[in-house]
N, C-alpha and C positions, 0 to 999 in steps of 0.2 A: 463797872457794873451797869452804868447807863447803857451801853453797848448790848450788854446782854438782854437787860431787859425792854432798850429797842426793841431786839431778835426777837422775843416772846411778841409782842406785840403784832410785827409785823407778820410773824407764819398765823396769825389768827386762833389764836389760843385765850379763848374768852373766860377757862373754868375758873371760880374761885380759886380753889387751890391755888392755881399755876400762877395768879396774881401776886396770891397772899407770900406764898413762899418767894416770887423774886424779889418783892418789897422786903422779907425780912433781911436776905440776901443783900441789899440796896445797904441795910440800915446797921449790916452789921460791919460794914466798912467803915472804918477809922477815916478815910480819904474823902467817902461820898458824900454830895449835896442831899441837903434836905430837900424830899420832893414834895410837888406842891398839890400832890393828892391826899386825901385822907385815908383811912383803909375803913370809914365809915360810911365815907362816896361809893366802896364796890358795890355796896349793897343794894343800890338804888336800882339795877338788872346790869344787863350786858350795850342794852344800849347808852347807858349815861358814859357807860366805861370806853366804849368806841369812839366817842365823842373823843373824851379825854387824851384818849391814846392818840389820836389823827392831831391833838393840840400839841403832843410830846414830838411825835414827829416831824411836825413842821417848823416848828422852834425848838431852840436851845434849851436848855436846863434854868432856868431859872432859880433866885433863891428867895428867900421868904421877902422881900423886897419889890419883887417881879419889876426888876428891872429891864426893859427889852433890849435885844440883840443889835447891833450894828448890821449894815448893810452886807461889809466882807464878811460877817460872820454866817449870815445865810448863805453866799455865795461858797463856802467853805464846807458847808454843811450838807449843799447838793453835792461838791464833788464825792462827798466820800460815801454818800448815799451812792452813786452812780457807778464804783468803784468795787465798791461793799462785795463779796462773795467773786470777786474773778479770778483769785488765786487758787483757789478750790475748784474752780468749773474746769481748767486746764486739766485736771487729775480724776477729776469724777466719771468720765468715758471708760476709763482705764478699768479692764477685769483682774487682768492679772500681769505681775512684773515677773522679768527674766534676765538672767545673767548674758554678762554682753557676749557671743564666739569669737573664736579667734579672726573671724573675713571682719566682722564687726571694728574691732581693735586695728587690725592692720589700714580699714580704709581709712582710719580717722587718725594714723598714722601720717596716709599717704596722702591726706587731703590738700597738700599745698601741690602735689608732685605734677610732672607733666600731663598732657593729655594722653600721648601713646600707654603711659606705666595707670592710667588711670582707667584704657580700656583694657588694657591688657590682664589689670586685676577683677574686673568686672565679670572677662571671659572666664576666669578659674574660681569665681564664686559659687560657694557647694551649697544648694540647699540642705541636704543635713548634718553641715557643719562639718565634714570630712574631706579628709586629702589622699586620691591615691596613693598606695605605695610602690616603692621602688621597685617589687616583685610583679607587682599590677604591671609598673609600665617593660619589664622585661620579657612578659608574657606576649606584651601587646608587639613590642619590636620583633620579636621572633616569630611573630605571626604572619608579621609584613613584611618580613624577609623570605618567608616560605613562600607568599605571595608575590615574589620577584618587585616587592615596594620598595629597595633600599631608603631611596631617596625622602620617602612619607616617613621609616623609620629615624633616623638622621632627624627629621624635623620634629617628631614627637621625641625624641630623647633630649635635644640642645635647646629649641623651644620651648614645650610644656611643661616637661617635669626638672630642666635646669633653671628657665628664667623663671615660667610660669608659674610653678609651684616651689621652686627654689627646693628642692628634695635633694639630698645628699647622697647620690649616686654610689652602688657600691659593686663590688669586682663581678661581678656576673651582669650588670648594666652595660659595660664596657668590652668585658669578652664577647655578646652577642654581636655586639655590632660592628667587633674588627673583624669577627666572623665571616660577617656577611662581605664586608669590604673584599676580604678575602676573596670566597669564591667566586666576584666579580673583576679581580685583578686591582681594586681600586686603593694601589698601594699608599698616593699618599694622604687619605685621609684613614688610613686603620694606621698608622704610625703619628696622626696628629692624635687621635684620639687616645693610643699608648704616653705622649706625651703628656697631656692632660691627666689621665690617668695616675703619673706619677708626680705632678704637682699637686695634685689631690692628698696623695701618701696612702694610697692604694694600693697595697702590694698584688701583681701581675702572679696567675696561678701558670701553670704548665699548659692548659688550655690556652688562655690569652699568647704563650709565645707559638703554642705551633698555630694558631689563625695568622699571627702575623709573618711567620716561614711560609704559610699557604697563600697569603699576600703578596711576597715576596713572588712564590713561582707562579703564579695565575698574571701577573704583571705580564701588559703587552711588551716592555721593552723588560729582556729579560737580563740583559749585562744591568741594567738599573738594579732590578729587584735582585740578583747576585751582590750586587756591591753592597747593598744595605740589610740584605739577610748576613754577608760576613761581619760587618759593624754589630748587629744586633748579636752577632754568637760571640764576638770578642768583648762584648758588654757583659754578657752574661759571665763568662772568664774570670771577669777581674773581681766580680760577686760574688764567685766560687759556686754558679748555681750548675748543678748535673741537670742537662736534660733529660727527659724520659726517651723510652720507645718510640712514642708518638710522634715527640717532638724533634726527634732525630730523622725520623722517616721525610719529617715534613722538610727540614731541613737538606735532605739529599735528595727530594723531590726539584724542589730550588737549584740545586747544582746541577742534575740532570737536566732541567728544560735549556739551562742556559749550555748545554751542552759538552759541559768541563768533566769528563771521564775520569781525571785524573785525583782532580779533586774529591769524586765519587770516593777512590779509596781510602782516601784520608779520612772520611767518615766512617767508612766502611772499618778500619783500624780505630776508631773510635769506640764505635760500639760493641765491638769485641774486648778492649780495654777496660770498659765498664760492666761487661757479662751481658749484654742484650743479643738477642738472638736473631740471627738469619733469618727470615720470613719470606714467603711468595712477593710480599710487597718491598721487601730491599731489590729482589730482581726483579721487579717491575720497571723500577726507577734506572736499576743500571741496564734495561733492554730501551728504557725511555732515549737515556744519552746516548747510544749507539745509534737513536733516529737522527740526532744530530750531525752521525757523520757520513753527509755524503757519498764521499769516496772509500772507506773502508770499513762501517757501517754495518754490511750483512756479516761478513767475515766476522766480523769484532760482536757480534749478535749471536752468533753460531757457536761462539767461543767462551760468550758469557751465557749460554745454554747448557753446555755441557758440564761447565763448572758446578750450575746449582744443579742437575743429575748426577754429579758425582758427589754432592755431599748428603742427594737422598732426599732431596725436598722435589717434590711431584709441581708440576706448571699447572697453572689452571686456566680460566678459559681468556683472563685479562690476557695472560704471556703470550697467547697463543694470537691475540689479536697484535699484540704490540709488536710479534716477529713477523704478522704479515705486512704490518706498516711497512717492518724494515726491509724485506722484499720486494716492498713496492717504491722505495724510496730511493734505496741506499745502491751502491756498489759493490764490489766484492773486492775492491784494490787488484793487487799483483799474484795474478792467478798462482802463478808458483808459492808464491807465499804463501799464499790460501790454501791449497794443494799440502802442502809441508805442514801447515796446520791441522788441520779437518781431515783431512785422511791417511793421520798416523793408526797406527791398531791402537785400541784403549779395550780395554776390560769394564765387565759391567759392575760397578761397583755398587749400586742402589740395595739398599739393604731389603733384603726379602721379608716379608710379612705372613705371619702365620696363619694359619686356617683357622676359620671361627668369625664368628661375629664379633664386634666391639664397639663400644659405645662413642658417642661423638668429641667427647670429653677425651679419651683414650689417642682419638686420631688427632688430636691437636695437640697431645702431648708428644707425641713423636715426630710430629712436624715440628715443635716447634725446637728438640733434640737434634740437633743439627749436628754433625760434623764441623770443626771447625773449620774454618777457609784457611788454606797454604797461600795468605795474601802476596810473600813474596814471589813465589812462581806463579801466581796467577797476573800478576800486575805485569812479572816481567816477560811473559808471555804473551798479553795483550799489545803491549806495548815494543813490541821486538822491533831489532833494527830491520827495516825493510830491503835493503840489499845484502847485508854481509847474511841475514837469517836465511834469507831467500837460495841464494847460492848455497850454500851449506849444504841445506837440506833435498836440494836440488843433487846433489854430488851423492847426497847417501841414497836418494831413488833412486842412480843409477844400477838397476838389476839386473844381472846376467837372462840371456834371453830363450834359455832354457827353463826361463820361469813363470807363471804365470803373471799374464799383466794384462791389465786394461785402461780405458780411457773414457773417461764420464764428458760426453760434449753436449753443453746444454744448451743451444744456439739451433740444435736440429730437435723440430718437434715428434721423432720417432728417436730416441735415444739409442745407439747402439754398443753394445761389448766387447772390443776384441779379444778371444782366449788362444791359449796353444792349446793344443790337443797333445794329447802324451806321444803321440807319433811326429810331434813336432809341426804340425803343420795347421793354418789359421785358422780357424772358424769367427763365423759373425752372428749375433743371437740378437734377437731384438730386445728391445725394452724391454723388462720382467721385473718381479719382483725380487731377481738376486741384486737387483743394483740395491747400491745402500741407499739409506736416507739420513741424511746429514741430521736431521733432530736425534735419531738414534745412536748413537759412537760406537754401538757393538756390532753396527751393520760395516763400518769402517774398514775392509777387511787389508791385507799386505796386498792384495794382487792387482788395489786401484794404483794405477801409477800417477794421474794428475785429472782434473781439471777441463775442460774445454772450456772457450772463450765464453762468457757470460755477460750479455750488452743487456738484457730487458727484463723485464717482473717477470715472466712469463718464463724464462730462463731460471730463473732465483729461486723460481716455484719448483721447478722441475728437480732441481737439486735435493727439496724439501718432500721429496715425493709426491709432486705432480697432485691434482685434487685429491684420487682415491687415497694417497700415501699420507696424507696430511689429518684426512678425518679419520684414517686406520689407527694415527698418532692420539689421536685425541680419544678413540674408543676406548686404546689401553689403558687412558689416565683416566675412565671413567668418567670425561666432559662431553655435551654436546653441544653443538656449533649455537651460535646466537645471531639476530638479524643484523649482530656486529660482524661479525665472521665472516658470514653469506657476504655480506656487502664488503667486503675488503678482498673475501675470494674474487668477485666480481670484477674488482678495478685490478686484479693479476695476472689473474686466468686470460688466456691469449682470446683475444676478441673471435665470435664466431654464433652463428646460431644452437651450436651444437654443446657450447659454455652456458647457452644461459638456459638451453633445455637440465644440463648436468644439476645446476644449481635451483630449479623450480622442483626439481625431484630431490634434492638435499634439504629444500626447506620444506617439500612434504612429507620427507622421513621423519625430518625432527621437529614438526607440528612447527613452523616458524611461519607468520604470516610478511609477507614478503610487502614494504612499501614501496612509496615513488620513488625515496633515495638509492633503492639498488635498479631500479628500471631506470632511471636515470643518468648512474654510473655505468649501466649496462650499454644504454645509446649513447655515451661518450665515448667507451670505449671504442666501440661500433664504426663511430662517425672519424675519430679521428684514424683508422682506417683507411679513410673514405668512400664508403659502404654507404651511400643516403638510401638508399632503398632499404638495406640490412636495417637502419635505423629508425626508417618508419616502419617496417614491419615489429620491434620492440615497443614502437611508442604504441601499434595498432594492439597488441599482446596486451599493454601494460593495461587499455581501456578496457578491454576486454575482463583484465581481473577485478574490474570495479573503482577502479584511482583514476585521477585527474591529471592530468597533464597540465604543468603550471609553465612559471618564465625558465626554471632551470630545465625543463624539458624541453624546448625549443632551442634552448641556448645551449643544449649541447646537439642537436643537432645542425645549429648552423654551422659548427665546427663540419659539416659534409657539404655546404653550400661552397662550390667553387665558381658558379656561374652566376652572372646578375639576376637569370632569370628565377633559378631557385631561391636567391636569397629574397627577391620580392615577391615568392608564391609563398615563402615562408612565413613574411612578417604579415600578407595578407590573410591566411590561417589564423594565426596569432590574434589578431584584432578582431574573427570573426569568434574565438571563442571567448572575449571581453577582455583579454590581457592586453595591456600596452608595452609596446620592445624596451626594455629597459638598457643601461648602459651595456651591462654582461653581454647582450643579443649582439648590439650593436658593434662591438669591440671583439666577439668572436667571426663575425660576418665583416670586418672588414680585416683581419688577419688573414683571411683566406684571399680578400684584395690585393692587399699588399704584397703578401708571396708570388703573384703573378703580377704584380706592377700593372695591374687593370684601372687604369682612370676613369674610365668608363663608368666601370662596376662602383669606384669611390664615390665618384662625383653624383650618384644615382643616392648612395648611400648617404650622404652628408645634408642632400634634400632631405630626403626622410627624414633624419632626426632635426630639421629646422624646422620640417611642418611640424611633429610631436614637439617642439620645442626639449628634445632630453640632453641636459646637458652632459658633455663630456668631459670624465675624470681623467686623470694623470696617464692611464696606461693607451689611452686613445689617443692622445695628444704625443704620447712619444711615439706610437704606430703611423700617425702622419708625417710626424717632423721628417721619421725616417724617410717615406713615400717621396716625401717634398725636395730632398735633396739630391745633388747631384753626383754623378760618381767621381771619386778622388781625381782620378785619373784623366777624366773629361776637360778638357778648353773649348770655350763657346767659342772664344774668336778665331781659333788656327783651323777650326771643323765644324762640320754641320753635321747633325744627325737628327734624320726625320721621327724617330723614335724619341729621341731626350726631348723634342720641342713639346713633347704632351706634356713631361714634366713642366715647361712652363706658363701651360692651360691650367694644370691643377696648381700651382701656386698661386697664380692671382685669386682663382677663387679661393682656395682655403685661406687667404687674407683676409676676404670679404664676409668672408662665413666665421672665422673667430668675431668679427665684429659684431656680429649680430647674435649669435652664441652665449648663453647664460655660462658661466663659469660653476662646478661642481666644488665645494667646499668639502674636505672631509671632517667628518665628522671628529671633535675626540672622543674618544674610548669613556673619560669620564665624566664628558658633558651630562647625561640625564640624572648619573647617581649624586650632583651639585644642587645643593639648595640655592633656589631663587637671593639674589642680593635685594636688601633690601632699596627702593628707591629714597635719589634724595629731597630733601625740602629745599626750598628757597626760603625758610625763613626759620626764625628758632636760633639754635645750637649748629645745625646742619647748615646753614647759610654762611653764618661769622666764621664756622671752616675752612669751607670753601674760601672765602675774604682774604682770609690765615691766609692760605695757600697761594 
């Protein structure tokens, strides 16, 4: 009670009252001292009373005795004076209290924790108490993958929202980004992240497997992504999981790049076994693996053409691009065979379509009513013995010679027909439109008897009905050509000025604007010819139509450069219009060295690129080794040849010039889509490792 009525005293509270009352207050405690005022002293005013009051506070209590205080007693009596009111002043700023957030709780969690986890929680502090979610950061990866960011996406998913914000990842987090992986070929990190994925206990939707089948076939090493798309499909086997449509395509997408035809049809028996239907896009993939083969390639292309028109499914403009690939690629094998193949009679069997209009919905349901495929005659067809089928059929052409017969030789660019005439006697007709066209089977007629030799694209083309016959193909099926098309016609069509007038009139009919990559293709073709003049007259065109001529425009004309002088008028052009020669330039201009064994011409060349300093990669370096060596056959010491001794001018310098020579590293395929490692410390956890170690 002394205490309190201290406080009175001290906040300056003089009124009667406020006296009278803390004195009663004083007087009603059983505990308190008698004090040593009277309550007949208030009366005498306020100043006798301040008096008094300044006597209370300076001294102890005393009692009716007034015995005085000891020394520690005063000393006792300042501190708590001095004290008095600081527990309260800490809290008296304060307006208003609040409940602590969850960053609140976790830092005072984390407040012993390292320095990295300390700023690492600092950067994920939300001012209004919120955490992205998991759909947030799905939006945000897909964004950055449409942005060609893989690698930013990868760091925002494993980073911020696994370490950073510690969020519980869920199946559509995971299918985005093996997605991406996907389309970039970046097999094995969309297969780390399926593992993760089911360490998790994330069940993997149908989506998630065809990204990682698309993984599989985008894979630069494609026997790789073969092997571990067949593991992933025998995983699925033993789970009893059915693939879909989708996931079946992607998967024989996979088989097809790696080039396995055969394998094709085991899927191909697959998905007729589980009722999924034949589409434009199953023979996409099986015109895809016939690009893989080389040597019988167009044949087996021609073959898998006619199969999908005879079960009534119409090509569209992808088939049409993928069958000029294989024209421009592939082979035709053993003519006779091919012959015995392709120019049996066949009947039109494509189901006719009635008159009238019909909704979009209508045309895809009949598309997608397929016929079934007669997988056994068509496999063992494809796949025939090449000798014993060959002779056979060879035996059953032979046709008495009172009948009509002709011969398709596509080696001659004016195609011509041998007929009998009913008087028995030969006539010759030029190219026309009676000759068939092998995309057609009903043009197929009994009176072709075989084949002529077929060595070039230009040949292959011709078979397929030559330009006009190929867009005549595409009119019937209601498609018109694309800057795809244009530019594959381009690289088949037999080089000339008169191809690429054909083809500036084909992409003015069907409104196609024509870029650098077909002017390009155009004076490749041109040059390797060797036509320089034809090829600058294309590059003069190409500026003409408002494009630029960049490093692949020069570099396919140096494929015309056979002289030293062209090739240094060429690289001098080059720098005047700011381009530097890059490897490609260099490595096409000295192939044309090498083919004449011009030292000269090299030794001129291998300067240049030491002035530019460009380093050379792998295929330069086997184009010299070759240069550099001597013929098998040759002995320095039994003979002298004035000629071979250049060969040992140009060896000592290509010595001296690797030395000085930056070496070109290739790049990997999935260095950029790799997140940065982190560096190490030399002190910490990271040092006593290292020590470990």
């Amino acid at each position: 009670m002394a205490k309190m009525l201290r406080s009175t005293l001290l906040r300056g509270i003089f009124t009667r009252n406020s006296c009278v009352n803390a004195i009663k207050c004083a007087a009603a405690s059983s505990n308190a001292r008698r004090l040593a005022v009277c309550p007949s002293e208030l009366h005498q005013g306020p100043l006798r009373f301040f008096s008094e009051s300044a006597t209370l506070t300076s001294s102890r209590w005393t009692d009716s005795n007034n015995t005085k205080p000891s020394a520690s007693e005063h000393v006792h009596e300042e501190e708590d004076i001095s004290v008095f009111g600081d527990y309260s002043r800490k809290f008296s700023s304060r307006r208003s209290f609040r409940k602590t957030s969850p960053e609140q709780q976790l830092d005072l969690k984390h407040r012993d924790a390292d320095e990295d986890d300390a700023q690492l929680l600092e950067k994920f502090k939300s001012r209004t108490g919120r955490k992205n979610t998991t759909y947030w950061y799905f939006l945000q990866c897909k964004r950055l993958i449409k942005e060609d960011k893989l690698a930013e996406a990868l760091v925002l998913f494993e980073a911020d929202m696994l370490k950073g914000e510690r969020l519980r990842p869920e199946e559509y987090n995971y299918t985005v980004l093996i997605g991406g992986c996907g389309r970039v070929g970046y097999l094995k990190k969309a297969f780390q992240l399926y593992s993760n994925m089911k360490k998790r206990g994330i069940e993997p939707s149908d989506a998630t497997y065809t990204a990682l089948f698309n993984a599989c076939a985008e894979s630069p090493w494609k026997q790789s992504g073969l092997e571990q798309a067949l593991k992933l499909k025998q995983e699925l086997l033993k789970k009893n999981i059915t693939l879909s449509a989708i996931s079946q395509h992607a998967l024989l997408k996979t088989v097809a790049f790696a080039g396995d035809l055969k394998s094709c049809f085991q899927i191909l028996r697959e998905m007729l076994q589980n009722g999924q239907a034949i589409t434009q896009e199953t023979f996409h993939y099986l015109l895809m693996s016939c690009v893989k083969d080389k040597q019988h390639g167009f044949r087996r292309a021609l073959q898998v053409w006619h199969q999908m028109l005879s079960i009534g499914i119409k090509p569209d403009t992808q088939n049409y691009n993928i069958l000029l690939r294989v024209a421009r690629d592939c082979g035709i094998g053993d003519p006779g065979l091919a012959s015995a193949l392709l120019l049996k009679r066949t009947e039109e069997v494509t189901p006719k379509l009635t008159s009238g209009r019909k909704s979009h919905r209508t045309k895809v349901k009949e598309e997608m009513s397929c016929q079934p495929l007669d997988m056994d005659a068509f496999e063992s067809e494809l796949f025939v013995d090449t000798q014993s089928h060959g002779q056979a059929k060879e035996a059953d052409f032979c046709l008495p010679k009172e009948k009509d017969q002709c011969e398709i030789d596509a080696s001659q660019n004016e195609t011509q027909m041998l007929t009998v005439s009913p008087n028995g006697s030969l006539t010759c007709q030029p190219q026309s439109s009676r000759l068939p066209n092998l995309l057609d089977p009903s043009t197929c007629h009994s009176g072709v008897v075989a084949l002529g030799p077929v060595n070039s694209a230009s040949d292959r083309l011709a078979l397929i009905g030559n330009l006009e016959g190929f867009l005549e193909k595409m009119a019937k099926d209601g498609l018109e050509p694309n800057i795809k098309t244009i530019t594959l016609l381009a690289d088949v069509m037999e080089p000339g000025s008169q191809s690429v007038q054909s083809l500036i009139n084909v992409a003015k009919k069907s409104a196609v604007t024509l870029d650098e990559t077909f002017f390009n293709i155009m004076i490749r073709r041109v040059a390797k010819a060797g036509d320089l003049n034809g090829a600058k007259a294309v590059k003069a065109l190409m500026v003409n139509k408002g494009l630029v001529a960049n490093a692949q425009t020069f570099c396919s004309i140096a494929l015309a450069c056979r002289r030293q002088k062209d090739a240094m008028q060429l690289l001098t052009e080059m720098e005047s219009c700011g381009l530097v020669p890059n490897t490609h330039v260099y490595s096409a201009l000295i192939s044309q060295a090498v083919k004449r064994l011009d030292y000269a011409y090299l030794h001129e060349l291998l300067q240049h690129m030491h002035k530019l300093q460009v380093p050379p990669n792998d295929v330069i370096i086997r184009q010299l080794e070759f240069a550099a060596q001597y013929p098998s056959s040759y002995d320095k010491l039994k003979s002298r040849n004035t000629y071979l001794d250049k060969i040992d001018g140009f060896r000592g310098f290509y010595k001296q010039w690797l030395e000085f020579m930056p070496g070109q590293e290739t790049p990997h395929p999935w260095e950029k889509y790799r997140s940065p490692k982190p560096e190490t410390k030399k002190d910490g956890v990271t040092s006593q490792h290292q020590v470990s170690e």
